[in-house]
C-alpha positions in Angstrom: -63.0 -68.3 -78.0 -60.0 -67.0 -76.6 -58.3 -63.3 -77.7 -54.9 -62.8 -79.1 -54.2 -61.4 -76.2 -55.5 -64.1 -74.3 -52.9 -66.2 -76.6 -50.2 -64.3 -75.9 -50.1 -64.4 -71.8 -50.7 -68.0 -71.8 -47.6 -67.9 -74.1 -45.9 -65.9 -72.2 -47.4 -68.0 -68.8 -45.5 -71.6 -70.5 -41.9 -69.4 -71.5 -41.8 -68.5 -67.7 -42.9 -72.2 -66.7 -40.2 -73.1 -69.1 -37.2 -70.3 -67.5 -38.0 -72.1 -64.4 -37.6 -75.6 -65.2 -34.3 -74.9 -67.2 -33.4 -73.1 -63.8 -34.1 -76.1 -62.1 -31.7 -78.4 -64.1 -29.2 -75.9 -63.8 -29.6 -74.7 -67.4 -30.0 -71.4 -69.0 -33.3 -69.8 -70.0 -33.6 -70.0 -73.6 -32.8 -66.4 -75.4 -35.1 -64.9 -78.7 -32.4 -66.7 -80.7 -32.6 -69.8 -78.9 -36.6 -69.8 -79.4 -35.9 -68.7 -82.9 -33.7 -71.9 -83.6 -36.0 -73.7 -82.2 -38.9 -72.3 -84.1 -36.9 -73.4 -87.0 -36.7 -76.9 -85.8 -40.7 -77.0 -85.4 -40.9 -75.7 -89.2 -38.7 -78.6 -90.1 -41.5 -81.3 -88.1 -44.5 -79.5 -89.6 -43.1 -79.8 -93.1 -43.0 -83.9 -92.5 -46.2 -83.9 -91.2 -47.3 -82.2 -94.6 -45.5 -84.3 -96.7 -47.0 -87.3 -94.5 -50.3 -85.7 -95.0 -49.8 -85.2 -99.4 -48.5 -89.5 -99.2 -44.7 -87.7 -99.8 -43.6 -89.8 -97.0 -44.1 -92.6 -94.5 -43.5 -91.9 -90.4 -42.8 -94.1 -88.4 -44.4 -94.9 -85.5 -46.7 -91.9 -86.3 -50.7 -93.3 -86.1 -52.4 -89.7 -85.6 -51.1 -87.3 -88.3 -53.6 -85.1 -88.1 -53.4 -84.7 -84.0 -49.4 -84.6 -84.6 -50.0 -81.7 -86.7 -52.1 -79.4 -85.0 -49.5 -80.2 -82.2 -46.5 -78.7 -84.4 -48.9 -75.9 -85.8 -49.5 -75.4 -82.0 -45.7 -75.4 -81.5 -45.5 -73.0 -84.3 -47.5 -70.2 -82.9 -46.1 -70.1 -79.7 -42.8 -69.8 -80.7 -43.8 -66.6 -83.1 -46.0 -65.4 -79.9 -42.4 -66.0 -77.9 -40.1 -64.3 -80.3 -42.6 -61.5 -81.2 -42.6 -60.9 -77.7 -38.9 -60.8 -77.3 -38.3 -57.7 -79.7 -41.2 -56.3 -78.7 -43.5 -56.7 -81.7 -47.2 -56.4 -81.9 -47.8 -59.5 -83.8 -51.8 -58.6 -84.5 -51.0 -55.2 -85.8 -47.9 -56.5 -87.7 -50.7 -59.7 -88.4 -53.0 -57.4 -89.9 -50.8 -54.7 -91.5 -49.3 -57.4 -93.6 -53.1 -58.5 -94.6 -53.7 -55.0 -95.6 -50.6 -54.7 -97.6 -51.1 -58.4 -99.1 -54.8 -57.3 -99.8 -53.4 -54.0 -102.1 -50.9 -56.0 -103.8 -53.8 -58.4 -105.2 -56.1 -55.1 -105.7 -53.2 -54.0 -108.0 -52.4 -57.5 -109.5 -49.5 -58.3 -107.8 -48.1 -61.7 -107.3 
């Protein structure tokens, strides 16, 4: 079972593999608002999936929902493990601060 942290350098490891290629085709590394659009965009797919999942909708062409979701839930975390990254945020203590505060809020009877 790998780490967060393990998680977050192979993250890291892909946006570097990803800088590269763009260099390669003469294009410019993606920015953390470039990641966070696109983070965006891989909401937008997992919601389909889900809908796909709860019969809300038919894909097309689209044989293996389940494997097509774990890919965009996949897609998901390494954008937040990017843009996390990128301003320089701690995403398991922010992860588990927010718990903590979540957990108190239900303590107290809190929506």
């Amino acid at each position: 079972m790998s780490s967060i942290q393990d998680l977050q350098k192979r993250a890291h490891e892909i946006r570097q593999k990803y800088n590269q290629l763009n260099a390669e085709h003469g294009h410019e590394a993606w920015d953390s608002k470039a990641y966070a659009m696109g983070f965006v965009g891989d909401v937008g797919d997992l919601l389909k999936l889900v809908m796909a999942k709860e019969n809300l909708r038919t894909l097309k062409g689209v044989d293996a929902v389940d494997d097509k979701l774990a890919h965009e839930l996949g897609d998901c975390l390494w954008a937040l493990f990017v843009i996390a990254a990128s301003y320089d945020i701690d995403l398991e203590a922010a992860f588990l601060k927010t718990m903590d505060e979540l957990d108190v809020r239900i303590a107290g009877g809190q929506e």
